[in-house]
BALOBA-1460 file (C-alpha; in Angstrom, 3 decimals):
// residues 187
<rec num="1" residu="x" x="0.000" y="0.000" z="0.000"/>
<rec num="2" residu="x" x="2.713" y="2.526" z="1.009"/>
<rec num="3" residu="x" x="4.416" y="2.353" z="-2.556"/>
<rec num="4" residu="x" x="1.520" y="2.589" z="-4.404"/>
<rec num="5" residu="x" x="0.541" y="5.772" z="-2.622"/>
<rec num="6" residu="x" x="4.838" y="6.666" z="-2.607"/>
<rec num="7" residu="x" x="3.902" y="6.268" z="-6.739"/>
<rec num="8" residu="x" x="0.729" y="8.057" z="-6.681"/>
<rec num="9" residu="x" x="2.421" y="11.583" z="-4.558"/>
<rec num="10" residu="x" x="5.739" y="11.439" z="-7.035"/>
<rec num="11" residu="x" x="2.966" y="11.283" z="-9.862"/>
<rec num="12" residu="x" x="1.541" y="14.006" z="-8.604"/>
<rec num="13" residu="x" x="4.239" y="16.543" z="-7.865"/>
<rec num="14" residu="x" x="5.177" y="15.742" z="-11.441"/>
<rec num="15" residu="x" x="2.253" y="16.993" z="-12.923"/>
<rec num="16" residu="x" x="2.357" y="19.760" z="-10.983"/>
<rec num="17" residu="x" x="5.484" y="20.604" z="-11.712"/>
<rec num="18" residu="x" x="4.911" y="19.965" z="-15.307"/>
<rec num="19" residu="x" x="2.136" y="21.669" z="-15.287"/>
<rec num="20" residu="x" x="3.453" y="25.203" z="-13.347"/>
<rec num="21" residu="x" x="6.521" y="24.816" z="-15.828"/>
<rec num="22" residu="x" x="4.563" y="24.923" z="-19.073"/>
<rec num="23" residu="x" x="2.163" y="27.684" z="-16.819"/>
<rec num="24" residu="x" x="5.643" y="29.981" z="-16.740"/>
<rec num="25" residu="x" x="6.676" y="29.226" z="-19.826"/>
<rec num="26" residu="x" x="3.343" y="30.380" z="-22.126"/>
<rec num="27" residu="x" x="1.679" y="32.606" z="-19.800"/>
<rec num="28" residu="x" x="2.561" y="36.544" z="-20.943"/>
<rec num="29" residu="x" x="2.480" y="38.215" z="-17.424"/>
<rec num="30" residu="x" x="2.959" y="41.574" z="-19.470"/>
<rec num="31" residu="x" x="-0.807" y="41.989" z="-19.309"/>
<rec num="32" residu="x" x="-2.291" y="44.526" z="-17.369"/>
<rec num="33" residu="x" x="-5.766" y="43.899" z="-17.519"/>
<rec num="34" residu="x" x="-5.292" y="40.377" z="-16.364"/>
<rec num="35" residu="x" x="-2.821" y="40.880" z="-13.215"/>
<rec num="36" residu="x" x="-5.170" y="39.738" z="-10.264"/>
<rec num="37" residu="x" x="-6.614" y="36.405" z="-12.304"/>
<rec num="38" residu="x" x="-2.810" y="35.600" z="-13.115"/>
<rec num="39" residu="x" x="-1.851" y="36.292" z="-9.310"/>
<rec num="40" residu="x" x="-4.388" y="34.103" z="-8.206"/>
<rec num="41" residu="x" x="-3.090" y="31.609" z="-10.965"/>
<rec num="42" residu="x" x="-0.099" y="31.657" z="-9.745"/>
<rec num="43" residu="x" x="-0.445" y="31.436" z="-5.504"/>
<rec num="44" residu="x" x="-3.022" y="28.499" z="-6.404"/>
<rec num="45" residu="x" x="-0.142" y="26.882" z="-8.354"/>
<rec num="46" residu="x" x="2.164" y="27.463" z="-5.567"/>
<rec num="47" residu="x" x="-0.239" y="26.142" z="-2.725"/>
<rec num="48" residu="x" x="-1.159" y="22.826" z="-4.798"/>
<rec num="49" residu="x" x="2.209" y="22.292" z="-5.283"/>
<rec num="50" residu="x" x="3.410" y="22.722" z="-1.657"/>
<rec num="51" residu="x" x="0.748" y="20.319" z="-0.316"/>
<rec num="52" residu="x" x="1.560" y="17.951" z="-2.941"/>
<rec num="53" residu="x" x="5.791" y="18.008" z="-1.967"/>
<rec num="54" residu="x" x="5.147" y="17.579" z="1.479"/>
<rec num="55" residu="x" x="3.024" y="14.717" z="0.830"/>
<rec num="56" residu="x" x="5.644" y="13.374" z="-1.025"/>
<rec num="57" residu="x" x="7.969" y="14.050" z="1.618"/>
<rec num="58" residu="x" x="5.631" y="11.746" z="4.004"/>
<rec num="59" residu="x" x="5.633" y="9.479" z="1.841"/>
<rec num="60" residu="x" x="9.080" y="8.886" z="1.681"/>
<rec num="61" residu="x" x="9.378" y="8.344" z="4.687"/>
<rec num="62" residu="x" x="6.713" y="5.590" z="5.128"/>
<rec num="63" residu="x" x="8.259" y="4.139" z="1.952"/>
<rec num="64" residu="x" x="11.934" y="3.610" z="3.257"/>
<rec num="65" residu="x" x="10.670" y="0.693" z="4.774"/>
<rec num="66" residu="x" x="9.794" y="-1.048" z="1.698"/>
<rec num="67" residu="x" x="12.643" y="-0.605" z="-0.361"/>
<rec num="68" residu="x" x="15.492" y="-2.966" z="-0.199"/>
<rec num="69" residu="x" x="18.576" y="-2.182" z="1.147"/>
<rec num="70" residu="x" x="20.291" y="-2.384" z="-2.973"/>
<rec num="71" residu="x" x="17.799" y="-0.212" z="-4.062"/>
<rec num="72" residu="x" x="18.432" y="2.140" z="-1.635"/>
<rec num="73" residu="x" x="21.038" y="4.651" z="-2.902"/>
<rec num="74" residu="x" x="19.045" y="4.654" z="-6.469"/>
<rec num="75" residu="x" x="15.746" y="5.705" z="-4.348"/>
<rec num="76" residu="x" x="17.530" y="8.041" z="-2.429"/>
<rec num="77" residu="x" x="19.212" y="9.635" z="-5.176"/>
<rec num="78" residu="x" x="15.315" y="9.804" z="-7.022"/>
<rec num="79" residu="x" x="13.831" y="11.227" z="-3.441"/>
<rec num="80" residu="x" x="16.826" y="14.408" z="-3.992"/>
<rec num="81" residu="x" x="15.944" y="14.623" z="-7.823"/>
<rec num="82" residu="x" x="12.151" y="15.302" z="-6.899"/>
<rec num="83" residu="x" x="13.012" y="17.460" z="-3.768"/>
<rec num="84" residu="x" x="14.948" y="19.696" z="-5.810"/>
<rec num="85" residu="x" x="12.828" y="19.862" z="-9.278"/>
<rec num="86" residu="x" x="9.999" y="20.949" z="-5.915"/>
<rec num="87" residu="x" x="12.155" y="23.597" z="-4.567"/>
<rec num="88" residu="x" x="12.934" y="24.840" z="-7.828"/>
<rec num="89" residu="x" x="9.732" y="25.489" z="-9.478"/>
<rec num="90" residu="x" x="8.326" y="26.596" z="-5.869"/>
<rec num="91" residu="x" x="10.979" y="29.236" z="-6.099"/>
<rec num="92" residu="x" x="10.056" y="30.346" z="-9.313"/>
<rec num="93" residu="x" x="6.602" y="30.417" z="-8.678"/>
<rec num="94" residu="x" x="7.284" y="32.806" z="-5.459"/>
<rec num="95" residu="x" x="9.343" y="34.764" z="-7.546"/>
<rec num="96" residu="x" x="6.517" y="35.495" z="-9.985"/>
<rec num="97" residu="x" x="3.770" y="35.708" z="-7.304"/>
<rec num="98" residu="x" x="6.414" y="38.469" z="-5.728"/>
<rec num="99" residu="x" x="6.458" y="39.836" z="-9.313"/>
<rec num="100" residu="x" x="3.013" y="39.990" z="-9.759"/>
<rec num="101" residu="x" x="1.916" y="41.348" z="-6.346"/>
<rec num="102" residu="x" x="4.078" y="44.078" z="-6.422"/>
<rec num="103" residu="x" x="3.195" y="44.912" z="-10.076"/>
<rec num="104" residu="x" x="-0.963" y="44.797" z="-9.209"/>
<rec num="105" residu="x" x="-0.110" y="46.900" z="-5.834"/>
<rec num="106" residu="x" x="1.914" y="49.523" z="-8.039"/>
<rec num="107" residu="x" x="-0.893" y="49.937" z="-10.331"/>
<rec num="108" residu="x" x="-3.552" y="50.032" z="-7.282"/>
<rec num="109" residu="x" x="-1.538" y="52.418" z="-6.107"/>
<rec num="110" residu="x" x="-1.355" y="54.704" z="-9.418"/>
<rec num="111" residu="x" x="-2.741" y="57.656" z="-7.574"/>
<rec num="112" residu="x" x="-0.870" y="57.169" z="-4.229"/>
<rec num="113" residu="x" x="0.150" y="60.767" z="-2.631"/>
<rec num="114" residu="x" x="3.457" y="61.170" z="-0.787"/>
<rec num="115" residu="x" x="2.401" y="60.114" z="2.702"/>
<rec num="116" residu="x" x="1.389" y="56.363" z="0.928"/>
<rec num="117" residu="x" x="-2.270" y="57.515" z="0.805"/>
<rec num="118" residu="x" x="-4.537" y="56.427" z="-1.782"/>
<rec num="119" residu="x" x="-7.132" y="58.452" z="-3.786"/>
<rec num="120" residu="x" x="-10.683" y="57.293" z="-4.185"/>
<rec num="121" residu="x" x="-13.391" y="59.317" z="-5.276"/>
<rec num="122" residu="x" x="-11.729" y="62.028" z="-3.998"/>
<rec num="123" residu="x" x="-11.294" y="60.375" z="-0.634"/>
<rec num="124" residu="x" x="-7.617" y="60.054" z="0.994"/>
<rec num="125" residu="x" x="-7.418" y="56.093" z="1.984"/>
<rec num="126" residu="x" x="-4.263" y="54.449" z="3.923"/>
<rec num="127" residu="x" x="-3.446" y="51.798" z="2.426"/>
<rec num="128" residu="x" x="-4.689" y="48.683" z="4.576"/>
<rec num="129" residu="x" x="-2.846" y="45.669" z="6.289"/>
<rec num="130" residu="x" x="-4.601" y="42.538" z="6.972"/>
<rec num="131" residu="x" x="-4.829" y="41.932" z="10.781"/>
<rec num="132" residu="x" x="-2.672" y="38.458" z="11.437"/>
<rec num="133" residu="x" x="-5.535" y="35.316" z="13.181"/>
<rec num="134" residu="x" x="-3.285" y="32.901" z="15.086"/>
<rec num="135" residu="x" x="-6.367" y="30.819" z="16.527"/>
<rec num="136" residu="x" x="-6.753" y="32.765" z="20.324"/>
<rec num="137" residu="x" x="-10.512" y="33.438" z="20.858"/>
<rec num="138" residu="x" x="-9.884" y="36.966" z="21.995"/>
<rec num="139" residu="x" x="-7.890" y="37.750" z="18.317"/>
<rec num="140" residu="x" x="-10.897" y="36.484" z="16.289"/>
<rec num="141" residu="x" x="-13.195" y="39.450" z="16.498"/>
<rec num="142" residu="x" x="-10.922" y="42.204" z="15.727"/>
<rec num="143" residu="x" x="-9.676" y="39.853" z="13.035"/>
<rec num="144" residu="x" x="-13.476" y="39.035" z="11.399"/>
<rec num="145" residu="x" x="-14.433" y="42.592" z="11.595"/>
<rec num="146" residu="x" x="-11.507" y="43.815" z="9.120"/>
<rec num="147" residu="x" x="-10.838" y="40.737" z="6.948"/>
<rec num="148" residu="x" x="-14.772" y="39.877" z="6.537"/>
<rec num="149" residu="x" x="-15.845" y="43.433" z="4.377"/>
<rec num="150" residu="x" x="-12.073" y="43.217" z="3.137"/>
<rec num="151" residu="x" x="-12.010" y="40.075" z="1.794"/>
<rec num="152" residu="x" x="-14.952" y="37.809" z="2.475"/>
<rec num="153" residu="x" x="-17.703" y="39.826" z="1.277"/>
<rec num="154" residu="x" x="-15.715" y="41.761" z="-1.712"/>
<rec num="155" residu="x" x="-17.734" y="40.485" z="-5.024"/>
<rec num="156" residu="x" x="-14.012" y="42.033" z="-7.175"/>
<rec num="157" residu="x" x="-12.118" y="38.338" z="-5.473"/>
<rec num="158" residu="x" x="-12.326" y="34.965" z="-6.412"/>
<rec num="159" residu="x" x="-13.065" y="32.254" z="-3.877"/>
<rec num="160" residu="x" x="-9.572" y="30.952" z="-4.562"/>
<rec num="161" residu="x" x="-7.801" y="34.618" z="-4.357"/>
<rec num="162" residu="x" x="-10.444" y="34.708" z="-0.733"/>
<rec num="163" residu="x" x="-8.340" y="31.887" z="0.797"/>
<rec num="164" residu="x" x="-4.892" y="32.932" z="-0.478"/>
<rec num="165" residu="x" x="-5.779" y="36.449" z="1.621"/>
<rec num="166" residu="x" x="-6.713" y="33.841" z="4.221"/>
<rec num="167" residu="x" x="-4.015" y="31.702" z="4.341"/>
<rec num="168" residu="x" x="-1.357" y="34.727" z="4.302"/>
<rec num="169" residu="x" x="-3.680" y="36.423" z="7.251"/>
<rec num="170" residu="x" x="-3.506" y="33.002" z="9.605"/>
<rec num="171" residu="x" x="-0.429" y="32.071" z="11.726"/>
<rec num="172" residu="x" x="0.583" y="29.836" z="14.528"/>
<rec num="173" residu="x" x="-1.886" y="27.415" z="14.782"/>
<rec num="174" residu="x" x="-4.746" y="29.290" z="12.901"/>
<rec num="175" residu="x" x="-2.680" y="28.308" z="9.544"/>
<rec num="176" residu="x" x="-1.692" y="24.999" z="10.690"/>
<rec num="177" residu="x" x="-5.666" y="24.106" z="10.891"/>
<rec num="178" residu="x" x="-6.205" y="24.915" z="6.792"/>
<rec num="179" residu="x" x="-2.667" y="23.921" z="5.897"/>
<rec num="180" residu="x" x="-3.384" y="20.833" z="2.785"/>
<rec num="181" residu="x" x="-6.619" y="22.657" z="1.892"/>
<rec num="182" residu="x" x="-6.327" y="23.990" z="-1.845"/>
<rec num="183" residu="x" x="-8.532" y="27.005" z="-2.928"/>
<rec num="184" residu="x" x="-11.055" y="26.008" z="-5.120"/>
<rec num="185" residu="x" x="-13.764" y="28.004" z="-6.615"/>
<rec num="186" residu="x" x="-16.030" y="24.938" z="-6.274"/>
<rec num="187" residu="x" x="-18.556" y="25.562" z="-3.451"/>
């Protein structure tokens, strides 16, 4: 059982990695318009691809007791070869998600004053930081009330750009309780 799910997570990274690779490749990030959807793109990418390398990682372990002891430098040599092809594209991906963040906040941010205020309707707005949600009941109020009419109820985000916000606003063990979920805009 453990190698066929040991085959099943190397499978998977492998498409992943295939398929953020050929995202990279053919994917012209010059476009304006299309910034947010190609963030969102990009940090779902990036999430699936975590989860599935740390699955993989599990699974490793579990499978070093199956493989015989002649096999073993040839399987650890393969368990490297995935682990870096993981790191690599994961680094490239947060390189581009960097890219792209900083590209869609520079253009939000078009008719930003001196003092890093933003103009609206005529309206000076700060710019706004996400409250951090480590999982303490006394946090989760102060937390709701900003991130909810922020995030949760803003019609302009996707579900899957929703729990990106989400997942960068939890810590401690408040992002350890949705860590392996992947955004989805499935309900």
């Amino acid at each position: 059982m453990e190698s066929v799910h040991w085959a099943t997570c190397r499978g998977q990274l492998t498409k992943l990695i295939n398929q953020a690779t050929e995202y990279l490749e053919n994917t012209d990030f010059s476009k304006l318009s299309e910034k947010q959807t190609l963030l969102e793109n990009v940090g779902t990418l990036l999430h699936r691809l975590r989860n599935a390398h740390e699955n993989l990682k599990k699974a490793d372990v579990a499978a070093r007791k199956i493989i015989k002891q002649e096999d073993m430098e040839k399987e650890c040599e393969s368990v490297l070869d995935y682990d870096d092809k993981a790191i690599t594209i994961i680094a490239k991906l947060q390189s581009r998600e960097k890219s792209l963040a900083g590209r869609l906040e520079h253009t939000m941010n078009t008719s930003t004053n001196g003092a890093g205020e933003q103009s609206s309707h005529g309206v000076k707005l700060k710019s706004l930081e996400l409250k951090k949600f480590d999982g303490s009941f006394e946090k989760w109020l102060p937390f709701w009330e900003q991130f909810k009419p922020t995030v949760h109820d803003n019609p302009l985000l996707s579900s899957a750009a929703k729990f990106n916000f989400l997942s960068e606003a939890l810590v401690d063990r408040a992002s350890s309780t949705i860590q392996g979920f992947t955004p989805t805009e499935e309900p």
